[in-house]
N, C-alpha and C positions, 0 to 999 in steps of 0.2 A: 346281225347282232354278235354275232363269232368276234368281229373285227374286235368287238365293243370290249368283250369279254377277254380279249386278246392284251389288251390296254388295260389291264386292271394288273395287278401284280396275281400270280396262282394263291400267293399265302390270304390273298383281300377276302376279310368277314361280309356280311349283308352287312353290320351295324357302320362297319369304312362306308363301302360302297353307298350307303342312302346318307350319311354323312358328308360327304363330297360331292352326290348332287345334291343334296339344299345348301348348299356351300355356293356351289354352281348357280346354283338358282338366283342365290342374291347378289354374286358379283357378274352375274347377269344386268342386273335393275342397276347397276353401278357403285352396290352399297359397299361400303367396306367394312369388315366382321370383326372386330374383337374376339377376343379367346373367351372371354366370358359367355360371348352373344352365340358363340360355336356351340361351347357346351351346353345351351339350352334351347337349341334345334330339336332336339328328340328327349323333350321331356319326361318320355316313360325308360327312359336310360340314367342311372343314378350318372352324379357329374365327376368322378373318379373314373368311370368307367367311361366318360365321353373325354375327356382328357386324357387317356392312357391311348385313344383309339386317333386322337390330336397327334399325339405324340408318337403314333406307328404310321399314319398318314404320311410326317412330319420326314419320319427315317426312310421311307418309300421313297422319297421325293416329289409326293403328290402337291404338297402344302409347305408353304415357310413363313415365319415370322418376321415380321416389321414392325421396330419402335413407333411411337407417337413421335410427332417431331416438337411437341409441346409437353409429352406428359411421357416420363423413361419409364412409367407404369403400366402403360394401354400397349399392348399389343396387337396387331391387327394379325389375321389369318389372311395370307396372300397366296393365289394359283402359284404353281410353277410351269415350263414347259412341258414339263408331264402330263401335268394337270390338264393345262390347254389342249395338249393333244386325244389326250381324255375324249374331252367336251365335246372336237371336232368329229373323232371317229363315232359317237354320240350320234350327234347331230345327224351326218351320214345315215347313219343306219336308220333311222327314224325316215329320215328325207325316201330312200330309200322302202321302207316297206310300204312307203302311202305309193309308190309308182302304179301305174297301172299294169291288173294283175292279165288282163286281155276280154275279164269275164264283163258282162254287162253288170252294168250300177244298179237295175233292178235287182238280178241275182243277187248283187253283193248285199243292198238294203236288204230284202228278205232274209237273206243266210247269217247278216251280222244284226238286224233288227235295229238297225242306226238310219237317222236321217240323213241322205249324202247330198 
């Protein structure tokens, strides 16, 4: 997780960081996000304050803007390689803590109380 946390900028709030993963999340699915559809990812954030946090994203290099190529009004919110590298070190670390830890799968079922 160190890596993860290493890839974030030091000055990155919680409100960036969960901002950038559901960001993540939908150009996962291959959707593409308007600035509008950005700012109302985390509903219980007024939208001043998710556009100001767009726009420190934006200065980080996490995120950049691209016109419509029909409408000079829509904006889309696009990765950068930042961003990307982000996601991967992400991903890693995830991949990573499911490894096996050497303990038996009963133990771990018992001690995490999950079905494995």
């Amino acid at each position: 997780m160190r890596a993860v946390k290493e890839s974030m900028p030091a000055n990155a709030d919680p409100i960036e960081e969960q901002l950038l993963n559901l960001l993540g999340a939908l150009w996962y699915e291959g959707k593409k996000v308007t600035v509008l559809e950005a700012m109302d990812l985390l509903p219980e954030i007024s939208s001043s304050t998710m556009h100001r946090r767009l726009k420190t994203l934006r200065q980080k290099g996490f995120i950049s803007l691209e016109m419509d190529e029909f409408d000079n009004r829509v904006k889309y919110v696009v990765a950068t390689p930042i961003a990307t590298e982000y996601f991967l070190k992400l991903g890693q670390s995830i991949k990573d803590a499911g490894k096996d830890t050497g303990q038996p799968k009963a133990e771990l079922k018992t001690r995490l109380k999950l079905k494995l």
